[in-house]
C-alpha positions in Angstrom: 0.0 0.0 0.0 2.5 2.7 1.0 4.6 2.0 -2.6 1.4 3.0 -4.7 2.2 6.3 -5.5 5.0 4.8 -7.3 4.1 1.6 -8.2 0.7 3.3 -10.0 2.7 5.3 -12.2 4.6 1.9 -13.3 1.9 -0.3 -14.1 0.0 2.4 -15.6 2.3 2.9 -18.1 3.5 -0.8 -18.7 -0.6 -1.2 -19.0 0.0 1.3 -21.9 2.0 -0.9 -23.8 4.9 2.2 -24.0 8.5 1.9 -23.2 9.6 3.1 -19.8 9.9 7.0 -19.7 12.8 8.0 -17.5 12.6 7.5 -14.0 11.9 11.7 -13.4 9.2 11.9 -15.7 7.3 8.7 -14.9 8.2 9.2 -10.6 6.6 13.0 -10.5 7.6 12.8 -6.7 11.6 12.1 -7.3 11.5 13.4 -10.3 10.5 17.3 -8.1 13.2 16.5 -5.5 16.0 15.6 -8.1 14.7 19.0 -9.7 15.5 20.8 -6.3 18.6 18.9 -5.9 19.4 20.5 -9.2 18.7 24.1 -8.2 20.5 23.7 -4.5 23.8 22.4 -6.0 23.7 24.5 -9.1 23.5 27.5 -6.8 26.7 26.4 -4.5 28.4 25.5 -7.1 28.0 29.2 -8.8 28.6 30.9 -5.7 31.6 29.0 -5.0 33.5 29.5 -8.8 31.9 33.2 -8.5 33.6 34.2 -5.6 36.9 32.1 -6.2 36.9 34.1 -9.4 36.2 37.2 -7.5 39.0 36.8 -5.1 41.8 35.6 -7.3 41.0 38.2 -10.2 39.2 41.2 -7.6 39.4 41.3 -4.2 42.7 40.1 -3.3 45.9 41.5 -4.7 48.6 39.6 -2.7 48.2 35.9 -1.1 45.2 34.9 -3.7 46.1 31.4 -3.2 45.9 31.3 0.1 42.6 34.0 0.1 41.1 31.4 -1.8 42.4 28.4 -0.1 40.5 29.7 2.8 37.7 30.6 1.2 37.3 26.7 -0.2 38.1 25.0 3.4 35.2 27.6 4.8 32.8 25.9 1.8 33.4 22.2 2.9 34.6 22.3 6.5 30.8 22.0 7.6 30.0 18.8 5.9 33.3 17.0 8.0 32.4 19.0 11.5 29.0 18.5 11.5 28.6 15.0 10.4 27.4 13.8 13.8 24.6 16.3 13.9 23.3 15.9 10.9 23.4 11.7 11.0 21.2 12.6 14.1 18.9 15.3 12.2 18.4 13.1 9.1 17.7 10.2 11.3 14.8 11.8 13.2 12.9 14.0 11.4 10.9 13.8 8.6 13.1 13.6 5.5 11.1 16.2 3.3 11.3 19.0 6.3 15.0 18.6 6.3 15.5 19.2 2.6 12.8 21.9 2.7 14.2 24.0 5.7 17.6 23.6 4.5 17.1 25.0 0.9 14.6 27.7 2.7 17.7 29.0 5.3 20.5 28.6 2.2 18.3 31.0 0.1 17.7 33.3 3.3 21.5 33.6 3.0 22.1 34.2 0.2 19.3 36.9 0.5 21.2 38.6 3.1 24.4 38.8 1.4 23.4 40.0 -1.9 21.3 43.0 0.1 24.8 43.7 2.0 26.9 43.6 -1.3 24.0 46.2 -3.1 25.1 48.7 -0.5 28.6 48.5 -0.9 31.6 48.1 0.7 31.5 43.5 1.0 34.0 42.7 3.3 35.7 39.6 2.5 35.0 37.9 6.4 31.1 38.3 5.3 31.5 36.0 1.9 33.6 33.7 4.1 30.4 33.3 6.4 28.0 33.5 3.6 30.1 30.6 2.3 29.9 29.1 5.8 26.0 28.9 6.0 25.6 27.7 2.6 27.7 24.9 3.1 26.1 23.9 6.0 22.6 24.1 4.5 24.2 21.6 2.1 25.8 19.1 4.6 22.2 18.5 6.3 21.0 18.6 2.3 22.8 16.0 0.2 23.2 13.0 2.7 19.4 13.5 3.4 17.9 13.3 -0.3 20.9 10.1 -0.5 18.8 8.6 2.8 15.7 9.4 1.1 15.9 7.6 -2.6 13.6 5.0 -1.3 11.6 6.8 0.0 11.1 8.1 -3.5 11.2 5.0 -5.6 10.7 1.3 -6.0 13.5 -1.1 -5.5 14.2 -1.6 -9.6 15.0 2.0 -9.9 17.5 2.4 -6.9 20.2 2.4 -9.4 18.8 4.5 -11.5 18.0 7.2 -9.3 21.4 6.9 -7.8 22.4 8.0 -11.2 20.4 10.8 -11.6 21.0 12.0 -8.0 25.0 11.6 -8.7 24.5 13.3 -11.8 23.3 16.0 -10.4 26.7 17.2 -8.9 27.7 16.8 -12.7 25.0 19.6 -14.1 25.8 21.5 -10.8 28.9 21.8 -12.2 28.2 22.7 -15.8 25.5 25.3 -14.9 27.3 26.7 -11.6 30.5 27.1 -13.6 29.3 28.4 -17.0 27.3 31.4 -14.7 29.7 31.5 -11.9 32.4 33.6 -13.1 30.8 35.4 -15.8 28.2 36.3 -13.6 30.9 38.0 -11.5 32.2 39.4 -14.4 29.0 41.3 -15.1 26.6 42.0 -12.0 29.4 41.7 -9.1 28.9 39.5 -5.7 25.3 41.1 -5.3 24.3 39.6 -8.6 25.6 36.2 -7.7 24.1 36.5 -4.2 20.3 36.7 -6.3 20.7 34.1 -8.7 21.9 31.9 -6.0 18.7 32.9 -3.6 16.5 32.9 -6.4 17.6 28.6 -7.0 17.1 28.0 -3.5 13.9 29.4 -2.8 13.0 27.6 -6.2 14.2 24.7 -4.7 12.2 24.7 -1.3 8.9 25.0 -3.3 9.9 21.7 -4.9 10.5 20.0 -2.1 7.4 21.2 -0.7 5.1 19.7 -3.1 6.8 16.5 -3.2 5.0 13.3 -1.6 7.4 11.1 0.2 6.3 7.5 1.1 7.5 4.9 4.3 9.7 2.2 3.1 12.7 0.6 4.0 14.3 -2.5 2.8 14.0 -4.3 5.9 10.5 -3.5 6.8 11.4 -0.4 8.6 9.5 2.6 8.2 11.7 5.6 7.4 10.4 8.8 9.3 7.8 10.9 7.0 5.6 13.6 7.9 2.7 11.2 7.5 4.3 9.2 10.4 5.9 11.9 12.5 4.3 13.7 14.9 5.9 17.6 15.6 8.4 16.4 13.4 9.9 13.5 15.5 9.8 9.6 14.5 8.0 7.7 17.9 9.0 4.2 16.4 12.7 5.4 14.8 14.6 1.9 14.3 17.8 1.4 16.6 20.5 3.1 15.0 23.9 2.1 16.0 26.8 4.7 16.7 28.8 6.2 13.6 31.9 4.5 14.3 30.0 1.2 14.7 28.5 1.4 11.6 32.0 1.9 9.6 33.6 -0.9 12.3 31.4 -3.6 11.0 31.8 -2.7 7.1 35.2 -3.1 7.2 35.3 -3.3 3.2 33.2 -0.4 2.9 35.5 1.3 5.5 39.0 0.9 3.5 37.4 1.6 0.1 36.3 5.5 1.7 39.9 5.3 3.1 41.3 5.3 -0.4 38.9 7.7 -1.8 39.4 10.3 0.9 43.2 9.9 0.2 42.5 10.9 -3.4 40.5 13.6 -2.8 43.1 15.5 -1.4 44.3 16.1 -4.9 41.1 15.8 -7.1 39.2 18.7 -4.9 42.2 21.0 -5.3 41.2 20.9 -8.9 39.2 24.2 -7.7 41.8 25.7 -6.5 43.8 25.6 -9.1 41.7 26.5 -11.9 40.9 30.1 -10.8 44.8 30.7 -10.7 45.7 28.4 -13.5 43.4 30.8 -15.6 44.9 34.2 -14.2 49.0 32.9 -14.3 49.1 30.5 -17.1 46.1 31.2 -19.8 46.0 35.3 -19.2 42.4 34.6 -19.5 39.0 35.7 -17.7 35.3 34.5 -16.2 34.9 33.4 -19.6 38.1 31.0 -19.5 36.8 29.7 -15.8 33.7 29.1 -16.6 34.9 26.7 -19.6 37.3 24.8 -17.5 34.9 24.6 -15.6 31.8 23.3 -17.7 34.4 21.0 -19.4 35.0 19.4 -15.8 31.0 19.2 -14.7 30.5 17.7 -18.1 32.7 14.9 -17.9 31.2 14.2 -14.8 27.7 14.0 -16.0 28.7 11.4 -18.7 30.4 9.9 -16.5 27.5 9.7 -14.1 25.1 8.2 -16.6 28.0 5.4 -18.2 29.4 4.5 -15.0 27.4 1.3 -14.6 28.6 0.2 -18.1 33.1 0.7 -17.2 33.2 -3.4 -17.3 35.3 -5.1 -14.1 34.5 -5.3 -10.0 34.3 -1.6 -8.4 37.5 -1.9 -7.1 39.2 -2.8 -10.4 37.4 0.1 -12.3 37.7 2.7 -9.4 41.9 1.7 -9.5 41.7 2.0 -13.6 39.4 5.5 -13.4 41.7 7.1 -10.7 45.2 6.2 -12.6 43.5 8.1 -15.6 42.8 10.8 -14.0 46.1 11.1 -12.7 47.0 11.3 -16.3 44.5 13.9 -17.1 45.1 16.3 -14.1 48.9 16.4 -14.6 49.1 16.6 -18.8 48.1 20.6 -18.4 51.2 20.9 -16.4 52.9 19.8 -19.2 51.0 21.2 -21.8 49.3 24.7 -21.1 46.6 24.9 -24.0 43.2 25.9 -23.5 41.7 23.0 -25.5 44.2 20.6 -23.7 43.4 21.5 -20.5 39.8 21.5 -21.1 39.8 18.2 -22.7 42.1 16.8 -20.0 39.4 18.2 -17.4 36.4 16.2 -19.2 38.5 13.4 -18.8 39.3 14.0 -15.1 35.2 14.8 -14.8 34.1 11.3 -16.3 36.3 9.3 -13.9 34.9 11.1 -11.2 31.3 10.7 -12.2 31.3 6.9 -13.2 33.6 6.2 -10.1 30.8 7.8 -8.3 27.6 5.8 -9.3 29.4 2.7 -9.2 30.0 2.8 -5.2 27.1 5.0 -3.8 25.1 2.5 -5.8 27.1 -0.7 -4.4 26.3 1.4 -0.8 23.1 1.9 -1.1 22.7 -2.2 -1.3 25.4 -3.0 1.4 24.1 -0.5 4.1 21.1 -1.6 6.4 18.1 0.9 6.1 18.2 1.5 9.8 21.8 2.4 9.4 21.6 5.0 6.1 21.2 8.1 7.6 24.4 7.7 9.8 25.9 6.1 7.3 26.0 8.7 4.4 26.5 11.3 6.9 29.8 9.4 7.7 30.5 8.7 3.9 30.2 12.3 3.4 32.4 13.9 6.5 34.9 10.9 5.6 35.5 12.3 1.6 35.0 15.2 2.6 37.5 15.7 5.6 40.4 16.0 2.8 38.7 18.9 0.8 39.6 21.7 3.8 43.1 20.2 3.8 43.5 20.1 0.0 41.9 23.6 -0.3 44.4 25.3 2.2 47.0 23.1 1.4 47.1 23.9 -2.6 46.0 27.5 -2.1 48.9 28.3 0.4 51.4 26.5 -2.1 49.8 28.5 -5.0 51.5 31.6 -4.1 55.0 30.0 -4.3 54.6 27.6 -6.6 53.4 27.6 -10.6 50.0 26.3 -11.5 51.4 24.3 -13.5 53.6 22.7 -10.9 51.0 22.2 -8.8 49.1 20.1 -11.5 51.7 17.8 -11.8 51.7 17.3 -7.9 47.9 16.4 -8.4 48.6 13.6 -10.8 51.7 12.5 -9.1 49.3 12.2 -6.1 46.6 10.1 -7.0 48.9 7.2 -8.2 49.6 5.5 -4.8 45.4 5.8 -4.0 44.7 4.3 -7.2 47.3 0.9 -6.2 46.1 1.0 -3.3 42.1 0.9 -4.4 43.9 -2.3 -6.8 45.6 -4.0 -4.1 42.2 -3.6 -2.1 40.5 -5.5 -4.7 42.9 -7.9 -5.0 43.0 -9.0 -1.5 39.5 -8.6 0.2 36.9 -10.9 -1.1 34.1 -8.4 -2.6 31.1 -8.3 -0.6 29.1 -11.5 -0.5 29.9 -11.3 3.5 29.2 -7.9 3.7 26.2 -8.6 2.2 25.2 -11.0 4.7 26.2 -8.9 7.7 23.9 -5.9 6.5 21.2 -8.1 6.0 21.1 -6.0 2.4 18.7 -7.8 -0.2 20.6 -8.0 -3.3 18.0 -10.2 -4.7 17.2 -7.9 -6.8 16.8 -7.1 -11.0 18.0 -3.7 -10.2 20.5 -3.7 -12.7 24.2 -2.9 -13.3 25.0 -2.3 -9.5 23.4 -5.8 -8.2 25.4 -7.6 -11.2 28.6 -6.1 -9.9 28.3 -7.3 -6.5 27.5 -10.7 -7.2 29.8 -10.8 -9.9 32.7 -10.3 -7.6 33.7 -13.6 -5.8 
């Protein structure tokens, strides 16, 4: 009964005799919150390669790698501090409030900013908090709608919406970057600060009319607003501690290891793009905001083909990760604009597929009960490198070349990509893990269940 809202829209249409729309048009309910998802990340992303571009090409005049550094390690320090509280948050209220309130507080923000930078006079501490409250509307948003998937669609098309959600980052990226920096360019921080308000509030209203349903793989009921009273679950399943939850997926555990060790040189990518641009190309917001579409676009490719790159998720992850070692260090080499856009395509698709091949191998090996503090975890885990990275590759920016410091990126990613190989060569891939999750992986849901059995 409480899958009917889905399962009508299904049968309805295989009544029809039609071929399968995709999954947002024939699932009006995920297909609203992916929409929202859209908006939210589109409008971080734009604030965030607006006001890099704004500091290294405006504001600042000596220390811009390390202004921007700063400014980068304020956008992603929230998700890593606050992963305890918003595992707890996500795990207790009503999945739809969360999403909605955050959206409606990062648009508030961004209100507030863009009303202070119309009068004049934008000190740089206030973008550093502005940066600071938008980041933390989007650590309590993205591990929530990631809890919430099924709550939002049948079993068959867990995959699938993994895909789209993961792709979202991916048209983030394009849309955020191609208005980012020109935006800038044109209208200034205050015009930024709009657009970016104007996507959130957009957002929210999504997210509003959106019907979310209980479900859970297990039998569990995930907290809804049909089934939460003020707000607060009655009949919330046990939830085991954070650390537990990593302690007894110890597979799961040393594959986020790897990936939060490559991280410290994939997410310095924008860092080094605003300054790349300024030292080595001579060029402007118009330069930025191709690097950085070329980037979002491989990644959203990559998003939708990464269940087709053949091979266990460890092999492919090791395979994806050398190449984009290979792809981040060739503009060091070579500093032409269509190189280094091509080469950040390439960088983008190993992201992307690398990206929907694990969350969706997650999604299966993770008990229901255990999701919210799970991607809560996932998140602070991956994300605890991008402060580092950010501070780490803006300080070094002002003593050492761009194009030096794209060589250290590829020169970085080498021993995380052996060790993601030697990882798959030695752990047996994740039949026991299956078991100890209690994860159904009885499923036809596609390329993700295939890899996992596939990997004995």
């Amino acid at each position: 009964m409480t899958a009917a809202p889905v399962t009508e829209e299904v049968t309805s249409e295989v009544a029809a005799g039609g071929r399968r729309s995709p999954l947002i048009l024939r699932n009006r309910a995920f297909g609203a919150v992916w929409l929202g998802q859209v908006l939210t990340q589109a409008a971080v992303r734009m604030f965030q390669v607006g006001v890099s571009w704004w500091i290294v090409a405006y504001a600042v005049h000596d220390a811009r790698g390390l202004a921007s550094g700063l400014f980068m390690a304020a956008c992603t320090l929230p998700a890593v501090a606050l992963a305890p509280v918003v595992a707890a948050a996500v795990g207790r209220f009503a999945h739809r409030s969360v999403l909605r309130t955050a959206a409606a507080l990062a648009g508030a923000a961004s209100g507030a900013l863009a009303l202070w930078a119309h009068g004049g006079g934008l000190p740089l501490t206030a973008v550093y908090a502005a940066a600071l409250a938008l980041a933390t509307c989007q650590a309590f948003f993205d591990p929530c709608l990631t809890t919430s998937v099924p709550e939002l669609v049948d079993d068959a098309d867990i995959e699938t919406a993994t895909g789209f959600e993961l792709s979202t980052q991916s048209l983030a990226g394009l849309g955020g970057a191609l208005l980012g920096a020109l935006t800038v360019d044109r209208a200034g921080v205050a015009g930024l600060a709009v657009g970016c308000a104007a996507a959130y509030a957009g957002a929210a209203l999504l997210i509003a009319s959106a019907r979310f349903r209980p479900t859970g793989a297990t039998g569990a009921t995930e907290p809804t607003e049909a089934t939460v009273a003020d707000g607060v679950s009655a009949d919330a399943p046990q939830r085991r501690g954070l650390r537990r939850i990593l302690g007894e997926l110890p597979y799961v555990r040393r594959i986020l290891v790897c990936f939060t060790a490559a991280n410290l040189f994939t997410t310095a990518v924008f860092v080094v793009i605003p300054l790349y641009t300024r030292s080595v190309l001579q060029g402007g917001g118009g330069t930025v905001a191709l690097l950085e579409a070329s980037l979002g676009a491989g990644a959203l490719i990559g998003a939708f083909t990464g269940t087709r790159v053949p091979g266990r998720p460890t092999v492919a992850g090791a395979w994806c990760l050398g190449l984009m070692a290979l792809a981040l260090a060739v503009p060091g080499l070579l500093p032409h604009r269509p190189v280094v856009a091509g080469c950040l395509a390439v960088a983008g698709w190993c992201a992307g597929a690398v990206s929907v091949r694990f969350v969706a191998l997650f999604q299966r090996l993770v008990p229901t009960a255990d999701k919210p503090g799970f991607f809560a975890v996932m998140q602070a885990v991956l994300g605890a490198s991008l402060p580092v990275a950010s501070l780490v590759f803006g300080f070094a920016g002002d003593f050492l070349s761009p194009r030096t410091l794209c060589l250290v990126q590829g020169a970085g990613l080498v021993p995380a990509a052996l060790a993601l190989a030697l990882l798959g060569s030695r752990t047996p891939e994740p039949d026991a893990a299956d078991a100890d999750s209690g994860a159904d992986t009885d499923t036809d849901a596609g390329h993700g269940t295939e890899s996992v059995g596939g990997t004995r």
